[in-house]
One Martini backbone bead per residue (centre of mass of N, CA, C, O) as a GRO file, in nm:
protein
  304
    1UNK     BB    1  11.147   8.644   9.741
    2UNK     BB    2  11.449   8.747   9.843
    3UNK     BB    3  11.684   8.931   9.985
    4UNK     BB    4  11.955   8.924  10.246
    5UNK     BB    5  12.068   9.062  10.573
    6UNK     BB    6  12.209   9.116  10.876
    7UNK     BB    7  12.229   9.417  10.815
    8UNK     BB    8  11.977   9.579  10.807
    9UNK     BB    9  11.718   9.725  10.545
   10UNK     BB   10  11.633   9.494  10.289
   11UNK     BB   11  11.434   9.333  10.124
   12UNK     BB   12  11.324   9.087  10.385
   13UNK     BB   13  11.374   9.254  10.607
   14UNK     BB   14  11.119   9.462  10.530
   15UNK     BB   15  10.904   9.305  10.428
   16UNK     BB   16  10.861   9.074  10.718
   17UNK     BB   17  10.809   9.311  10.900
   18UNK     BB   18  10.567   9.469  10.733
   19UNK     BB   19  10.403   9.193  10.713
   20UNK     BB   20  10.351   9.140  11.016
   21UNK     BB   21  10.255   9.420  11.114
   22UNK     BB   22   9.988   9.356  10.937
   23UNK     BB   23   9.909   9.072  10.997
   24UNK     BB   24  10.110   8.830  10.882
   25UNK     BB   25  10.257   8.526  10.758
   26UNK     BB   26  10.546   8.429  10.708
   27UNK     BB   27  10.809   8.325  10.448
   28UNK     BB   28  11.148   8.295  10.404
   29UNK     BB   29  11.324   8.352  10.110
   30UNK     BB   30  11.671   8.361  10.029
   31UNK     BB   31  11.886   8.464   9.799
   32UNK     BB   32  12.041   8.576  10.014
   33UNK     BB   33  12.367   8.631  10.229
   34UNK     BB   34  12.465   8.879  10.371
   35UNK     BB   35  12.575   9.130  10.571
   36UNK     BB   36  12.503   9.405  10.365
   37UNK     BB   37  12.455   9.608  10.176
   38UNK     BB   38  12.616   9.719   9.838
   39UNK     BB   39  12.686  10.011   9.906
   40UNK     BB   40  12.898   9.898  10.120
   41UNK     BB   41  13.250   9.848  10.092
   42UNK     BB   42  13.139   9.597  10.201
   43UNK     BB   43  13.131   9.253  10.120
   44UNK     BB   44  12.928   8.952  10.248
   45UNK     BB   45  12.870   8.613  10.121
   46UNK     BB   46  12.599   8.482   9.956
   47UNK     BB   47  12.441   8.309   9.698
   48UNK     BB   48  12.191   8.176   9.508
   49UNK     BB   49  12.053   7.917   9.335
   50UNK     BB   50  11.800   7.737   9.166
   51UNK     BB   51  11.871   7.490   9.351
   52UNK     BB   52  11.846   7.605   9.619
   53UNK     BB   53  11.578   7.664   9.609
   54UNK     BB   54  11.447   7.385   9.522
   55UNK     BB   55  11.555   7.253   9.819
   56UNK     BB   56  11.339   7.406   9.993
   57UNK     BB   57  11.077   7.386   9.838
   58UNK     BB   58  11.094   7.083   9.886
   59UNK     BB   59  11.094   7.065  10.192
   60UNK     BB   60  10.846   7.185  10.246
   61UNK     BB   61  10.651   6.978  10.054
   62UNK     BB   62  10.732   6.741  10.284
   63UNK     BB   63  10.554   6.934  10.516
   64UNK     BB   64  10.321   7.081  10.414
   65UNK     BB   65  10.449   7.425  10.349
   66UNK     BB   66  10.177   7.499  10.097
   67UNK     BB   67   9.950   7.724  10.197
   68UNK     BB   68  10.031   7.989  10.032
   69UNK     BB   69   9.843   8.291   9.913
   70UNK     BB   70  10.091   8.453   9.859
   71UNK     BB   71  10.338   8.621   9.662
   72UNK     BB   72  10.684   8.755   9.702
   73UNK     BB   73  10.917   8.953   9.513
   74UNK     BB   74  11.257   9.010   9.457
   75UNK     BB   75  11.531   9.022   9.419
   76UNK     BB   76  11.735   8.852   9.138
   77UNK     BB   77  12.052   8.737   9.034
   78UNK     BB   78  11.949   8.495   8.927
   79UNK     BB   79  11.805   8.334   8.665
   80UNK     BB   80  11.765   8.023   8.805
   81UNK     BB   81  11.558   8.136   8.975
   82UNK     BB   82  11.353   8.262   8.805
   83UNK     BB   83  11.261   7.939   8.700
   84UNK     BB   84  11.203   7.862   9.043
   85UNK     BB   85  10.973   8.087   9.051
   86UNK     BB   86  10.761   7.980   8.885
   87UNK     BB   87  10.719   7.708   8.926
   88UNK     BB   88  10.628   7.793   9.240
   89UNK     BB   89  10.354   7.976   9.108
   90UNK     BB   90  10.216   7.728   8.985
   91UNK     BB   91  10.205   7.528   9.247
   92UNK     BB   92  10.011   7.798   9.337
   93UNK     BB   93   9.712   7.795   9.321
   94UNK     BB   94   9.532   8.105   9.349
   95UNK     BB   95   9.773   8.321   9.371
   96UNK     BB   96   9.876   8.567   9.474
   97UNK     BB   97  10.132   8.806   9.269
   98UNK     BB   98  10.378   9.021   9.365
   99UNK     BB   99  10.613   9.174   9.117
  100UNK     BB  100  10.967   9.307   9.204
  101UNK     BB  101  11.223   9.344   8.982
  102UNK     BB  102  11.447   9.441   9.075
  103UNK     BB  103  11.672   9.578   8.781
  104UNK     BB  104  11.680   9.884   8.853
  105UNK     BB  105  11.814  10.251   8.797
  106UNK     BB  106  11.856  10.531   8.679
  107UNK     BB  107  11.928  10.355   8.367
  108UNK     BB  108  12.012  10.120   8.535
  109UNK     BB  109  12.208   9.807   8.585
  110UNK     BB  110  12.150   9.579   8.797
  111UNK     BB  111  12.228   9.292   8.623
  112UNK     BB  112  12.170   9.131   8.414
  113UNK     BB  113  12.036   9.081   8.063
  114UNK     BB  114  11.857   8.836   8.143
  115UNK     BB  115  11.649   8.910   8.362
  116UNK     BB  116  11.455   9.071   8.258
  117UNK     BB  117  11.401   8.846   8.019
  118UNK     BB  118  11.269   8.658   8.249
  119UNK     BB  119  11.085   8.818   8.360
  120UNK     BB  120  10.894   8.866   8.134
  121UNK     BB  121  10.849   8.542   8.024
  122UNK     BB  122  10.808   8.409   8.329
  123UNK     BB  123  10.652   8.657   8.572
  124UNK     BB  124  10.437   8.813   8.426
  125UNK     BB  125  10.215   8.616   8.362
  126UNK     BB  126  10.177   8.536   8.666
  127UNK     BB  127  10.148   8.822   8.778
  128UNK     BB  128   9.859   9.047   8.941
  129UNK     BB  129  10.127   9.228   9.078
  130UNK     BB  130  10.349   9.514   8.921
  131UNK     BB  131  10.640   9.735   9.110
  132UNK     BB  132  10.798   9.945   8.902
  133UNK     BB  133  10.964  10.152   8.819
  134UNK     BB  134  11.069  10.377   8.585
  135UNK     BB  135  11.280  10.185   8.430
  136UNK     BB  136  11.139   9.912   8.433
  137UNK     BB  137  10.917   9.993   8.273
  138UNK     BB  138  11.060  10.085   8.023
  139UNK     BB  139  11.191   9.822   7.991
  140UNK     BB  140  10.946   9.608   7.942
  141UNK     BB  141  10.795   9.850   7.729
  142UNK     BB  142  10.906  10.045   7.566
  143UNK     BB  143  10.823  10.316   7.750
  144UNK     BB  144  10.878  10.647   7.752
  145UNK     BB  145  10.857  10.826   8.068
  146UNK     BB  146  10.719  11.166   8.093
  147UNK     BB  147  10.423  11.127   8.098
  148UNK     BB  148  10.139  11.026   8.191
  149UNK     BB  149  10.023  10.881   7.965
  150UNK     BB  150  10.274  10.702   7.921
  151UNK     BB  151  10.209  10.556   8.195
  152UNK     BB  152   9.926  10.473   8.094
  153UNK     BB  153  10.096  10.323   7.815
  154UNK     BB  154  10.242  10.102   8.003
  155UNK     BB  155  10.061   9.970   8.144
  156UNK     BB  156   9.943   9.830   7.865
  157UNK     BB  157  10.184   9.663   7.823
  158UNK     BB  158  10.136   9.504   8.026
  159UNK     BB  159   9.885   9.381   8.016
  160UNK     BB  160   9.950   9.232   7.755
  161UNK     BB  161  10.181   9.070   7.911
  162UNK     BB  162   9.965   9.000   8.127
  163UNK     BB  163   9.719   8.799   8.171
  164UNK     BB  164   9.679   8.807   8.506
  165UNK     BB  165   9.693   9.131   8.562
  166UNK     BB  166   9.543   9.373   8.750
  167UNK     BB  167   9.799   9.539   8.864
  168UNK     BB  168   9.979   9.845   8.819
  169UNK     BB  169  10.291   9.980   8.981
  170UNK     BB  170  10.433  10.300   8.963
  171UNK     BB  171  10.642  10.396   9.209
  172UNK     BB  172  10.861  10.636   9.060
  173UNK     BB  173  10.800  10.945   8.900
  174UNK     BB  174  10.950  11.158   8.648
  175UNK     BB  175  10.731  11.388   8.473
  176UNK     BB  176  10.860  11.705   8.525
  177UNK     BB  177  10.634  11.920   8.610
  178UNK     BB  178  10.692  12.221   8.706
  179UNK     BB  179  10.467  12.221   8.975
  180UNK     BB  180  10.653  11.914   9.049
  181UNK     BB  181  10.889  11.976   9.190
  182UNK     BB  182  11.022  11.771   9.430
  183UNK     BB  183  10.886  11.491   9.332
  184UNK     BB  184  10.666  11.218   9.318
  185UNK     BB  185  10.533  10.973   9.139
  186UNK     BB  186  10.254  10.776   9.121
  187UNK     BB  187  10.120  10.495   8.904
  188UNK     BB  188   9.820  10.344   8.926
  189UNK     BB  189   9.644  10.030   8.724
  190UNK     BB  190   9.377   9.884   8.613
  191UNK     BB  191   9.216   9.663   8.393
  192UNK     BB  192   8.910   9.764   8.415
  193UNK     BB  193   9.059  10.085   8.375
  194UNK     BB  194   9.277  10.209   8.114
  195UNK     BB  195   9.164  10.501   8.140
  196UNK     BB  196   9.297  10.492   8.428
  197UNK     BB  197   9.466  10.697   8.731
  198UNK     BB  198   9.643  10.666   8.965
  199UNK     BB  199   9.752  10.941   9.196
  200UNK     BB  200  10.080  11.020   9.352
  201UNK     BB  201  10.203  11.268   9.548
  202UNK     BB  202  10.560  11.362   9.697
  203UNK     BB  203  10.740  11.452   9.860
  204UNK     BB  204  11.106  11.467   9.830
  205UNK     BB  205  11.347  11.290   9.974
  206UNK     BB  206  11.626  11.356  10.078
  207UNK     BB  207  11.837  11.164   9.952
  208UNK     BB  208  12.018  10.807  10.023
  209UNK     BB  209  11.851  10.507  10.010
  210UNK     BB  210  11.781  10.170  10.091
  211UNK     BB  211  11.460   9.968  10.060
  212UNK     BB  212  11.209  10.117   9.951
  213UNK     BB  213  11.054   9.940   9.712
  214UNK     BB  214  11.060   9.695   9.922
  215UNK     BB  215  10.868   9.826  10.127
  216UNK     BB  216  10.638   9.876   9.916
  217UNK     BB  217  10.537   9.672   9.849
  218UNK     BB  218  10.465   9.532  10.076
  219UNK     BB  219  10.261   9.762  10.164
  220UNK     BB  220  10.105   9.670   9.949
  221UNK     BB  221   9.998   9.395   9.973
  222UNK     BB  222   9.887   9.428  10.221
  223UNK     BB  223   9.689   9.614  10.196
  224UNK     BB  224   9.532   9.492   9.938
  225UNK     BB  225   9.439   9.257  10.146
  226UNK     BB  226   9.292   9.453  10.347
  227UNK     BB  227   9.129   9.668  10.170
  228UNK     BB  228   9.063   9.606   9.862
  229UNK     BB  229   9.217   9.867   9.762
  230UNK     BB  230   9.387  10.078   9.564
  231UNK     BB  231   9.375  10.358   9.704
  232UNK     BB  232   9.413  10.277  10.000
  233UNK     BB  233   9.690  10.104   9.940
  234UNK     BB  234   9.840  10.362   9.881
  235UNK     BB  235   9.831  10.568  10.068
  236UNK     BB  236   9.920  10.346  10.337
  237UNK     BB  237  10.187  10.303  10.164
  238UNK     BB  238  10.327  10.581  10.138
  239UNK     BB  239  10.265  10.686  10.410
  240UNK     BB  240  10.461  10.501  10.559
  241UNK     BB  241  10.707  10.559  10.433
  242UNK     BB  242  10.726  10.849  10.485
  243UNK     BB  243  10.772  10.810  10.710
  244UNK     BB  244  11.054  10.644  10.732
  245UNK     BB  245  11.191  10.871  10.570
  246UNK     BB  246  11.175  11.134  10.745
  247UNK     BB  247  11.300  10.983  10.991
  248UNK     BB  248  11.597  10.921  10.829
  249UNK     BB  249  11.646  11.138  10.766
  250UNK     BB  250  11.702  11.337  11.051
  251UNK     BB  251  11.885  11.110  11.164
  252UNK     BB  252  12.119  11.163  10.920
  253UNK     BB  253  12.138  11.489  11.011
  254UNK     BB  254  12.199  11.526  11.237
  255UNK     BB  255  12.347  11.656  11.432
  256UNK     BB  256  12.656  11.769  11.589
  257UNK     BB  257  12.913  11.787  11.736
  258UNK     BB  258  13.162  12.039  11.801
  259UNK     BB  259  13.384  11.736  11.778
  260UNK     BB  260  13.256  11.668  11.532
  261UNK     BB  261  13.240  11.466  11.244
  262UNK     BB  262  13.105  11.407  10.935
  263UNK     BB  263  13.082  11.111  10.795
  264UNK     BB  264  13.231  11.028  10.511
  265UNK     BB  265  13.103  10.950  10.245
  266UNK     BB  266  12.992  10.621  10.182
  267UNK     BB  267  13.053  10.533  10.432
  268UNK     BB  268  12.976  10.346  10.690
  269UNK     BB  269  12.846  10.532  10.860
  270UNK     BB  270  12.682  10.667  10.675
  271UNK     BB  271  12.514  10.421  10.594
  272UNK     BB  272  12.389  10.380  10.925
  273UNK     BB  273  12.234  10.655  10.884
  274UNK     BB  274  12.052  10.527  10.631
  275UNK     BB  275  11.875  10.287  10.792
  276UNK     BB  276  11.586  10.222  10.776
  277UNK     BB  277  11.332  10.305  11.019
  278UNK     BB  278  11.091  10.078  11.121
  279UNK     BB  279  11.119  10.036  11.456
  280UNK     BB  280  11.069  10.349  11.502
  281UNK     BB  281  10.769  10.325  11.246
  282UNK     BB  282  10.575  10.082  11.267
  283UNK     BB  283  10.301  10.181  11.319
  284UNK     BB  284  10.270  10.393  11.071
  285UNK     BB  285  10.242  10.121  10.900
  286UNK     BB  286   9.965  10.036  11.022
  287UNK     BB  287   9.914  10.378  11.101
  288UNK     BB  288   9.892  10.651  10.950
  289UNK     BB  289   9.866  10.949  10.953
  290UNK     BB  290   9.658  11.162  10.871
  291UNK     BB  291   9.816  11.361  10.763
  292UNK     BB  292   9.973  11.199  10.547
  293UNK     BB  293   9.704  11.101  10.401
  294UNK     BB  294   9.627  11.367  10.311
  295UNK     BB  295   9.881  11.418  10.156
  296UNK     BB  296   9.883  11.112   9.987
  297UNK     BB  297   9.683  11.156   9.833
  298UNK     BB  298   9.492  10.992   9.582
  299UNK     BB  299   9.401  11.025   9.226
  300UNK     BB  300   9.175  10.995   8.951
  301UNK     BB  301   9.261  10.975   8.595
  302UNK     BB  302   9.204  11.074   8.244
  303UNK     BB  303   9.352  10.892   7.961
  304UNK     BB  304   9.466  10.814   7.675
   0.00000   0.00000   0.00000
C-alpha cells in the first residue's frame, strides 16, 4: 500500500515491479493516483482518503482475496489512511509487515506532522520490520545520529517501541566519518541481537533520483522472504539498487550531440532522464553480479 504514478517510477511503481521479478504475486493498493512524481514542475491526479481505502479492501474481503502472506506499506499522505492500514494489517494475523515510513528527508517533513505520530502511534507496533531512512529513524526516535553507537542505540528505540519488530533497517546514514566520506552507510539491526548491527557501505552514486527508498524497501522484502537471512537480504538488496543507481547516473549524464544543450535542471526532460532505470536492470535485481555483491558485503559489529 503507497503512491503509484502513471509514468515513471516511484512508490507502487517500483515496489510491484520488483516483486514480481523476484518471484512473487502482488495486490497493489495505491495510495494516490498520479500522473508523474512530484518532483516535475506539474503534478495531477487523485489522493485516496481512509473511505476509499476501506472500500477496497471491503471489496476483496467479499471476494474472498484476503489470504496474503506479508504487508509492505510506503508513502502515506493522509492521516485516516494510516487508521485503515492498521486495521487492514490487524485482520491478517499472522502476517509479516514491513513498513516504510516516507515521511521526510535531509532534516525536512514533506507529510503533515501527523502522519508521523500515527505512523508511531499505529503502524509501528504493528511491523515485523521497519525501514527509515535517518531523518525518519531519528523522528521516530529523538536520537540523533552521528555515528554507529547512535544508529545501534536507535535500533534500540524502535525495538522497544515496536513489540512485534524483528528488524530494523536504517537505510542511508551520513555518519560523517572521515575515512568514508563519499559513502552511504546502511546500518540493520535484529532483536535477538541488540548490541550488534550489520553495516553496509556503498559508494554514493552522485546526483538526484526519486524512488530509491522505496524500490530498497521493496527489495529487502523480497530477500528477506527468499533468503530468511538479513546479511545475505541486505547484500542483494542494496547490490540490486546499485545496479539500478549507477546506471541510471549514466544515463542521465549521457553525453548530447554537439548541437545539443542538456535541459535545463529541474525541468521534465531533466527530470525523465532520472527515471530509475527498473526495465533496463531487472536481471540484476533478481541476481546482482558477483562483484557488486562483493562491494557492497555487509559486515556486523559490536556495538554498546
Amino acid at each position: 500500500m503507497q503512491s503509484h504514478v502513471v509514468s515513471g517510477y516511484v512508490g507502487n511503481k517500483n515496489a510491484v515491479f520488483a516483486l514480481n521479478r523476484l518471484g512473487f504475486e502482488v495486490d497493489a493498493l495505491n495510495t494516490t493516483q498520479l500522473s508523474n512524481h512530484t518532483g516535475f514542475p506539474e503534478v495531477t491526479g487523485q489522493r485516496l482518503g481512509g473511505a476509499d481505502v476501506r472500500a477496497l479492501w471491503d471489496g476483496m474481503k467479499a471476494n474472498g482475496l484476503t489470504n496474503q502472506t506479508h504487508v509492505l506499506s510506503g508513502y502515506i499522505g493522509d492521516p485516516s489512511i494510516v487508521e485503515e492500514l492498521a486495521a487492514i494489517v490487524r485482520e491478517l494475523p499472522g502476517r509479516e509487515y514491513v513498513a516504510d515510513p516516507v515521511f521526510g528527508d535531509e532534516g525536512k517533513l514533506y507529510v503533515s506532522s501527523a502522519i508521523p505520530r500515527r505512523f508511531e502511534e499505529l503502524l509501528l507496533p504493528l511491523a515485523t520490520v521497519i525501514t527509515p531512512n535517518q531523518f525518519e529513524a531519528e523522528v521516530l526516535t529523538g536520537v540523533k545520529i552521528a555515528t554507529l553507537e547512535d544508529a545501534a542505540r536507535a535500533c534500540r528505540v524502535l525495538f522497544d517501541k515496536g513489540c512485534g519488530l524483528k528488524t530494523v533497517v536504517i537505510t542511508s546514514c551520513g555518519l560523517g566519518e572521515r575515512e568514508h566520506k563519499g559513502h552511504v552507510t546502511l546500518v540493520a539491526s535484529v532483536r535477538e541481537f541488540p548490541k550488534r548491527v550489520l553495516v553496509s557501505r556503498v559508494a554514493k552514486v552522485d546526483g538526484y533520483f526519486t524512488g530509491t527508498g522505496d524500490l530498497l524497501a521493496a527489495l529487502l522484502l523480497g530477500n528477506l522472504t527468499k533468503h530468511g537471512d538479513v546479511a545475505a537480504a541486505v547484500d542483494h538488496a542494496v547490490a540490486g539498487l546499485q545496479h539500478v543507481l549507477r546506471d541510471t547516473h549514466a544515463h542521465a549524464n549521457k553525453g548530447q550531440g554537439p548541437s545539443e544543450e542538456s535541459p535545463p535542471a529541474s525541468s521534465p526532460a531533466w527530470w525523465s532522464r532520472r527515471e530509475l532505470r527498473l526495465v533496463q536492470n531487472q536481471d540484476f535485481l533478481v541476481a546482482p553480479q558477483a562483484s557488486m555483491l562483493s562491494e557492497v558485503a555487509s559486515t556486523w559489529h559490536d556495538v554498546e
